[in-house]
N, C-alpha and C positions, 0 to 999 in steps of 0.2 A: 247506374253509373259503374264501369267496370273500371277497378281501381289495381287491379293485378299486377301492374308495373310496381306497382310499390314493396311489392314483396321481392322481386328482380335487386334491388339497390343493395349497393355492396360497397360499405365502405373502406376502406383497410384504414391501418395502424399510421396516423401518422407520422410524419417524419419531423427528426430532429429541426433541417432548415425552415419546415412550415411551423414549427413551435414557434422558434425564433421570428421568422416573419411575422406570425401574428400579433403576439410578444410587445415587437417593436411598433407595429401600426397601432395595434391599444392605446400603447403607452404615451405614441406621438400626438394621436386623435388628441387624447385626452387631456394634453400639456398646449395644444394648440384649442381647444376650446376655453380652459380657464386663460389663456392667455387673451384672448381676444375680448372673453367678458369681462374682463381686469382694463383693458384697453377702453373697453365701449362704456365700461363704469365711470370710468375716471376722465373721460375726453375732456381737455381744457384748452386748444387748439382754437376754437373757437365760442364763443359769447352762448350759451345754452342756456333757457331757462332752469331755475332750477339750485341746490345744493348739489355736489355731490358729495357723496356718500361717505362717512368717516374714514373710513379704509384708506382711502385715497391720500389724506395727508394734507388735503388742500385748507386752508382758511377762510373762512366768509370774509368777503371782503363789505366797502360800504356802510350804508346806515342800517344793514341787515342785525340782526339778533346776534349773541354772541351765547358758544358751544361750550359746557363743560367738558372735560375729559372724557366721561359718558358717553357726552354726543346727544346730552339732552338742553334743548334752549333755557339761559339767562337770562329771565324778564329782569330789565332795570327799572320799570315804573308798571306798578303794580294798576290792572284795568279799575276803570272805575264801578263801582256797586251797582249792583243791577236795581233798578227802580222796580217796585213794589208791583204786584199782576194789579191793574184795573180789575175794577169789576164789573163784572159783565152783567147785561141786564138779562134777567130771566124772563121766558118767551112767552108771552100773552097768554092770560087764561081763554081755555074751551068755554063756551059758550053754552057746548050741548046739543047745537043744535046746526051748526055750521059741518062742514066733508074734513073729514082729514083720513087718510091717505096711510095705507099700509102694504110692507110688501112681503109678502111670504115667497122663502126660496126653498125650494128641495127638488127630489127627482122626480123627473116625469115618468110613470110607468110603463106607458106606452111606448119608450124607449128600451125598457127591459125587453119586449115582447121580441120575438123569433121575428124578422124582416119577411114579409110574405109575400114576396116581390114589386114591393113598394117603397116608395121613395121615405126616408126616416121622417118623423113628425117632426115639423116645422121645417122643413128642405125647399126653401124656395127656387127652383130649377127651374127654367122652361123648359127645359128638355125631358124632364122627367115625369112623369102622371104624379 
């Protein structure tokens, strides 16, 4: 790849007015992004699922929960106690003499090996040997 145009590039000193331009586009970019995400945070406009966000200002309205200063919810009626774990029955004794079923996982070696232009083990293809 002949890249020798790149040594060609010459840039000069910029200028005062492109400081400034730039400057200003930053500044605007930047003021027009938090502005719009402040906008899409807060939208009350219409019926949205949802809180929004403490920042906002807005109040839960409703039978919904109600916010400390925080912004962390006031339970007024405390859940009730969790009931006791059941007990589980433990799983039938072996016999001895009955299958049971093990699985061993690790890697297949065959898979390490250099591909010697064959299809990888276990490759079900029809197009491939």
């Amino acid at each position: 790849m002949n890249l020798d145009f790149l040594k060609n590039i010459k840039i000069g000193r910029p200028s005062i007015r492109g400081m400034i331009f730039w400057s200003v586009a930053i500044a605007l970019a930047v003021t027009i992004y938090i502005l719009v995400g402040n906008f899409t945070q807060c939208w009350t406009f219409t019926k949205l699922p949802g809180i929004p966000p403490a920042q906002c200002g807005v109040t839960a309205e409703g039978d919904g929960f109600t916010v400390n200063p925080e912004g962390t919810p006031i339970s007024e009626v405390l859940p009730p106690a969790p009931d006791a774990i059941p007990e589980a029955a433990p799983p039938p004794a072996w016999d001895g003499a009955s299958r049971i079923n093990i699985l061993f996982i690790g890697l297949d070696a065959r898979d390490l090996e250099v591909n010697q232009g064959t299809a990888p083990h276990g490759f079900d293809d029809p197009f491939h040997d």
